[in-house]
N, C-alpha and C positions, 0 to 999 in steps of 0.2 A: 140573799141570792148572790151568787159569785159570777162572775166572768173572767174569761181564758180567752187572753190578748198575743200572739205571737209575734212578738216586733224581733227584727235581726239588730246586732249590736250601736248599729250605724243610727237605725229609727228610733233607737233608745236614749240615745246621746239626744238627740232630738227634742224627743216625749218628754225625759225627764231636765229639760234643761228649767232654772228657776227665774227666768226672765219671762218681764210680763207679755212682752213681746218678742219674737224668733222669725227667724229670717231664715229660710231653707233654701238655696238653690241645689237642684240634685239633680241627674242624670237619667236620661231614660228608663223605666223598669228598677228604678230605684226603690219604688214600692211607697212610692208619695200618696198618692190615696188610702192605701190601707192604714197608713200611719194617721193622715189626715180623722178618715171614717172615726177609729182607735180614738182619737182626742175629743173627738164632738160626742161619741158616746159618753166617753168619762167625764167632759166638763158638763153634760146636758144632767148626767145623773147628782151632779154637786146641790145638797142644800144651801151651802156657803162657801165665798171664796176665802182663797188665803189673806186678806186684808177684811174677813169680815162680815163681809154684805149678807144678808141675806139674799139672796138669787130669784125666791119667789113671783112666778110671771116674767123673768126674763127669759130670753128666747138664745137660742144657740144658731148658728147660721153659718151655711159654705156656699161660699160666693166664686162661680166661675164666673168667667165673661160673659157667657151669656146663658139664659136657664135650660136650655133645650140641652145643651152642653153638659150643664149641671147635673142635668137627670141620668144622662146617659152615664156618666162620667161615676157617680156614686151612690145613686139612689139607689138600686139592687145591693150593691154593699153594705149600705148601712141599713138596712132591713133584714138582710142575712144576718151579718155582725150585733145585729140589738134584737132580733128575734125573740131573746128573754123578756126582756127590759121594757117592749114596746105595750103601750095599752091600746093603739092606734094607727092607722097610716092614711092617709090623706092622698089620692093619686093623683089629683089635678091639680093641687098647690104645693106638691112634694115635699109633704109635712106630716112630722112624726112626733105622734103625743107620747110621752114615755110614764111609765106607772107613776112618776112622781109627780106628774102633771105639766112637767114642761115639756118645752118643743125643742125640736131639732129641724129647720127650715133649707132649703135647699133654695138659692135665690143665681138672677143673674144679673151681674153689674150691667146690661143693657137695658135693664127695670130699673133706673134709679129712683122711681117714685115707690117701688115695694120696698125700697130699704127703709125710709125715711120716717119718720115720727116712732119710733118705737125702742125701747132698752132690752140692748143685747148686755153677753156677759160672757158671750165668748163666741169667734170670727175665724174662720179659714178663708182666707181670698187666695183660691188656684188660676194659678198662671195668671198673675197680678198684670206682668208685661202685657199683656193684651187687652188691659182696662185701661180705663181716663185715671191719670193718678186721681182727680177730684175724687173720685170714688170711695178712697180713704180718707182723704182731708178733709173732706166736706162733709161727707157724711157716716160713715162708719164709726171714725175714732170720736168724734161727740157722741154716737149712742151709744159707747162706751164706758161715757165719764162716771156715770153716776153711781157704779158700783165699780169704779175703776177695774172695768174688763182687761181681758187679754184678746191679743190673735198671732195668727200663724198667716205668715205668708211663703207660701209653697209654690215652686215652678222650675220650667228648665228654662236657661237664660236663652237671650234675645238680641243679645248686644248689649249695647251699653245705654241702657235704657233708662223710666224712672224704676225699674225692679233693681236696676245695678247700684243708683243711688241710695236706694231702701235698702239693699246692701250692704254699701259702705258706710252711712251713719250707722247702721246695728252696729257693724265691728267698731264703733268708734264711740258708743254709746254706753251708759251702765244699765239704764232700763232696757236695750234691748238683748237681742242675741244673733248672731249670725252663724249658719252651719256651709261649707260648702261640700258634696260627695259624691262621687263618681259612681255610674252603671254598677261598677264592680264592686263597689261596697254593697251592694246586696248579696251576700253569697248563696242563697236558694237557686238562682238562676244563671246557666251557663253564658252569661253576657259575652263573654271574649268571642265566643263562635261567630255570634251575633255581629262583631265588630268586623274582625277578619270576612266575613262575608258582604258585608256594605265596603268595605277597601278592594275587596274582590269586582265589585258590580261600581265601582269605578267612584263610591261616594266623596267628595271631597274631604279634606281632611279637616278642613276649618268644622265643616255640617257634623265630623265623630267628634271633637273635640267638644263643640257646644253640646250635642246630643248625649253622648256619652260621656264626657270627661265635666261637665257641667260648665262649660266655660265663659267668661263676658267677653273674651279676648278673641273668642272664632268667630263673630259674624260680621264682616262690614257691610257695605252697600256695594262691593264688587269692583269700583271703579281700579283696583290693583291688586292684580290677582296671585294668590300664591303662589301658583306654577313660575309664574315669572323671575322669582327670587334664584340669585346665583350667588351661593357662597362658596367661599377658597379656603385653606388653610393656608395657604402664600402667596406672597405679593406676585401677581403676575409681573413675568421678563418685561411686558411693553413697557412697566413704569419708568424702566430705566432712561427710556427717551419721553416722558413725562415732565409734568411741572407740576410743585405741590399746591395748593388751595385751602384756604383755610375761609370757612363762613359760618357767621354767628347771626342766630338769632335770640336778643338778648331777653328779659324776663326780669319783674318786678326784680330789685335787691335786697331778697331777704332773706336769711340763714337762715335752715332750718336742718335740724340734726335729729336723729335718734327718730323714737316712735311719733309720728305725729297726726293730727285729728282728720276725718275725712275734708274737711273743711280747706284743710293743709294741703292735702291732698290730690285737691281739685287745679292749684294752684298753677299756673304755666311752669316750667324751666327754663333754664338759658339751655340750648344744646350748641355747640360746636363741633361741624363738622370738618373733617380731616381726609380730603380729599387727594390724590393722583387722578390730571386727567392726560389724557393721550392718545394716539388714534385711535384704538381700536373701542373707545368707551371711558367711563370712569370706575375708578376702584375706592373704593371708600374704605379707608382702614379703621377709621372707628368715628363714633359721634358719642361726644360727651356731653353726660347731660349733668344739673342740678339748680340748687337753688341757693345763691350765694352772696354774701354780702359785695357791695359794689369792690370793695378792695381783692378778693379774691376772686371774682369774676372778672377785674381784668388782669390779675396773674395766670388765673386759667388760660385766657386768652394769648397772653407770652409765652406761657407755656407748649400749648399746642401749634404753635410759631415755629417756636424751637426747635421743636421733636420732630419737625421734619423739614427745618428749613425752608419754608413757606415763603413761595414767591408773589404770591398773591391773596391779600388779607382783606375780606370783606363783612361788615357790620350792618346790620338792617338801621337807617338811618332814624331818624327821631328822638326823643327825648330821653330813650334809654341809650339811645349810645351817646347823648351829650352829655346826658350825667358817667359814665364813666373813661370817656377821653382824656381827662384831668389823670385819674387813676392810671390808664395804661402810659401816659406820656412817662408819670415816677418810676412806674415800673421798669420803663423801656431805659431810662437812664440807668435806673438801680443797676440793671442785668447786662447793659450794654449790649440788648438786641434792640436793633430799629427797622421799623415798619411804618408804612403809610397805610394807616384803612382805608378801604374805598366803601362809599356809604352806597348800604343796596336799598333800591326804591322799589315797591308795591307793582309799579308801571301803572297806576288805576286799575288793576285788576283785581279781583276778590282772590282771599288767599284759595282754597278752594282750586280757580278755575289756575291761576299761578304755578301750583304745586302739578295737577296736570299736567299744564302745557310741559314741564320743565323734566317730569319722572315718567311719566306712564307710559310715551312710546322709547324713552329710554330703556328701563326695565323691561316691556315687552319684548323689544330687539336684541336683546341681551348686552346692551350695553352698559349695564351697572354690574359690578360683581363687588361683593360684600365680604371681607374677612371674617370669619369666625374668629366669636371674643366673651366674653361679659355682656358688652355694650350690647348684643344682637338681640339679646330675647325682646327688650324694650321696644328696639326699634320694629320687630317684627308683629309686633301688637298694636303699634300704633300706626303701621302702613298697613297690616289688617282692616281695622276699625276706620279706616278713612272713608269718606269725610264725615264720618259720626258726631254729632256736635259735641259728643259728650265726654269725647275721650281726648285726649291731649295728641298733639301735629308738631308738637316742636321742634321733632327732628327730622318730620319729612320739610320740614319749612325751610331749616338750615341748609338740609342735603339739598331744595330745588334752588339757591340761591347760588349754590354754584355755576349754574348756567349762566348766569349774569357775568359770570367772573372767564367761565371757559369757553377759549377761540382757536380752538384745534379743529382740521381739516381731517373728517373722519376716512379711513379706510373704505371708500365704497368704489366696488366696479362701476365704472361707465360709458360708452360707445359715443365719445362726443363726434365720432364724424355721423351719428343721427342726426345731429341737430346743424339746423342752415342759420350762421349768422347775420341778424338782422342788420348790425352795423360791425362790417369790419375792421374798421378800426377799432373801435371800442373795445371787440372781442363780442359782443352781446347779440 
């Protein structure tokens, strides 16, 4: 008996990938299900895997978040799609006996007691992000072992979640695989229309980006909003009555060059930002980020001194900037720039509510304005995603420390003969 599978280019990269596991984030109308449906048929119909096993009595399973979901979601498709192949179909446990004898089980991570005691041999978990990761760890990838199964993890992202993490170890992994691919990699469907009409009906642009563009970098928790961002292609005139500001917030000292592991990845940077403040707001011309051994992060650090003759040099205090105070003192001889850091303190506040206080009605009021550079895509991803735990702040951290360092008298109208002084003399 044959079957006639239609997958588009993009589903194929996918399907035929040789990794035991695969990692899919995709895009709206991507056509995640039908590819998904497409793999649970062809792995249910296997006598044997590629390592061997015999399969006999192992079960094949797609796991949404929860079963009611599940049903809705693929149950009519694969009964359409396996029509041939089916000896059976089961409509109260949404289970499909196929002429070979095994099953194809439609389950939902909200059941974790129906997952449990039983050998699979091949696993779809859709839209993983809205499960307990335990889900996989716990119980899935053990009833895996014993015929070293495979699965597919398929979904639109969420943020930066544990699906982002499962993610990044795939691309970082040899046993796994990771795919990322946009709305429009399906080409049967006129998506662009689709898109241009949610920007029409006012959809945020973060909401097409994750929706469509598959992205981890368009959802945060809201607290800084996109609208708010103001980029320049030139220094604004006010700098010229300005003063420069340089603040560091500094990051383990450890080189890391070239391609490196997600592990690596996860790691903090030092970022220094490079500040103009003045009345009418601040300008940030750039914020540099990486990850560097302590001798080069405090050349970085003279460096960006330098470059704009920085009257004001400030260092998040602690044991990383004790350990390289030794280093910028050489440097500062070497180069014959000198600077005194002023050590910036926490205030006992959580970084979190800090970075707040220090950005958010800034930016709202339009008091930040941002160079376009290199530097910006990073930064604009990670004032995205705040306060997301999961994604790196290093530079909104830097950029709020400036406040500590800036004591400019901002341009604002005000009618002081409103106000009746309490004590005239004072002025108060």
């Amino acid at each position: 008996m044959e079957l006639n599978f239609s997958l588009h280019p993009a589903q194929l990269k996918i399907f035929n990938s040789p990794r035991r596991f695969v990692v899919a984030a995709c895009g709206r109308r991507f056509g995640k299900t039908y590819l998904a449906a497409v793999r649970l048929i062809v792995e249910g119909l296997k006598e044997k895997n590629e390592f061997g096993y015999d399969l006999t009595g192992k079960d094949v399973y797609y796991i949404a978040p929860t079963f009611s979901q599940g049903k809705d979601i693929i149950w009519g498709l694969l009964k359409e799609l396996g029509k041939e192949v089916i000896a059976s179909a089961h409509e109260n446990t949404a289970t499909l006996t196929l002429i070979n004898g095994r099953k194809i089980c439609v389950k939902g991570a909200d059941r974790p007691d129906s997952l449990r005691g039983v050998g699979v041999s091949f696993v779809v978990l859709d839209e993983f992000a809205d499960m307990k990761p335990a889900t996989w760890d716990l119980i899935i990838r053990p009833a895996l072992a014993d015929v070293k199964g495979s699965a597919m993890f398929i979904g639109t992202p969420k943020g930066k979640n544990h699906f982002y993490e499962r993610y990044l170890e795939a691309k970082a992994s040899e046993e796994w695989d990771a795919f990322t691919f946009k709305s429009v990699d399906n080409p049967t469907i006129p998506i662009e229309e689709e898109v241009v009409q949610a920007e029409k009906e006012g959809v945020p642009s973060s909401i097409i980006r994750q929706e469509y563009n598959a992205s981890f970098e368009a959802a945060g928790a809201g607290e800084l909003k996109e609208e708010w961002l103001d980029v320049v292609e030139e220094e604004p005139k006010e700098c010229k009555d300005g003063r420069w500001i340089v603040t560091v917030d500094p990051a383990g000292y450890e080189e890391v060059k070239g391609e490196v592991s997600s592990k690596l990845k996860k790691l903090d940077e030092m970022a220094i930002s490079i500040v103009n403040v003045h009345q009418d707001g601040w300008y940030v011309k750039e914020i540099r980020t990486g990850r560097w051994g302590v001798r080069e992060a405090s050349l970085q650090i003279v460096k960006a001194v330098h470059d704009v003759r920085a009257v004001s040099v400030g260092i998040e205090k602690g044991s990383l900037m004790n350990a390289v105070m030794p280093y910028l003192r050489d440097q500062q001889n070497r180069l014959g720039i000198y600077f005194t850091p002023t050590p910036l303190s926490h205030g006992g506040q959580k970084k979190t509510e800090r970075i707040l206080w220090a950005l958010q009605g800034r930016f709202q009021n339009g008091r930040i304005k941002l160079q376009n550079g290199p530097w910006l895509k990073k930064f604009i991803d990670q004032y995205l995603d705040f306060p997301n735990p999961m994604s790196h702040d290093d530079m909104l951290d830097s950029l709020a420390y400036v406040d500590q360092l800036a004591s400019v008298a901002y341009n604002v109208d005000i009618d002081f003969e409103e106000y009746n002084y309490l004590d005239e003399v004072a002025g108060y």
